[in-house]
C-alpha positions, 0 to 999 in steps of 0.5 A, a space after each residue: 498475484 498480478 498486479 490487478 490482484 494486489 490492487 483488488 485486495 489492498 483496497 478491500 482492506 483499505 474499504 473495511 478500515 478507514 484509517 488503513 485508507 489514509 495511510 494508503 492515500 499518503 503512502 501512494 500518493 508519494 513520489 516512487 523514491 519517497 514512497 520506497 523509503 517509507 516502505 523500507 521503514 514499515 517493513 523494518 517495523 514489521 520485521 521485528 514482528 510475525 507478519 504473513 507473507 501476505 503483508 511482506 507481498 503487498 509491501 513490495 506491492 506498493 513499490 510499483 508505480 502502476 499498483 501505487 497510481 491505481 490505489 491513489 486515484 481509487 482511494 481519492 477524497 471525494 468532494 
């Protein structure tokens, strides 16, 4: 998938599940070497489980710069 297309579909999840929101706000809104470590943590988290490739894929998705800044501008509380 590009990058255009991770974005796309993170946030329709993001869209269908608030609490995925949140914690997609928090995570991108890291900085890139916070946001790493964090990752590494979940995807040692789900390690221990049967993920899809789907979900591995948009982990290290999220550890782009460009993919993180476009979910944490659209994810943004209003008000």
């Amino acid at each position: 998938m590009s990058p255009d297309e991770y974005v796309e579909a993170i946030l329709a999840v993001a869209a269908r599940d608030a609490s995925i929101a949140r914690i997609l706000r928090e995570i991108c809104a890291l900085d890139g070497a916070v946001r790493a470590g964090a990752l590494d943590l979940v995807g040692a988290h789900l390690g221990a489980q049967r993920v899809g490739r789907d979900v591995v894929e948009c982990l290290e998705a999220l550890r782009q710069e460009e993919v993180a800044r476009r979910i944490a501008e659209r994810l943004e509380p209003s008000g």
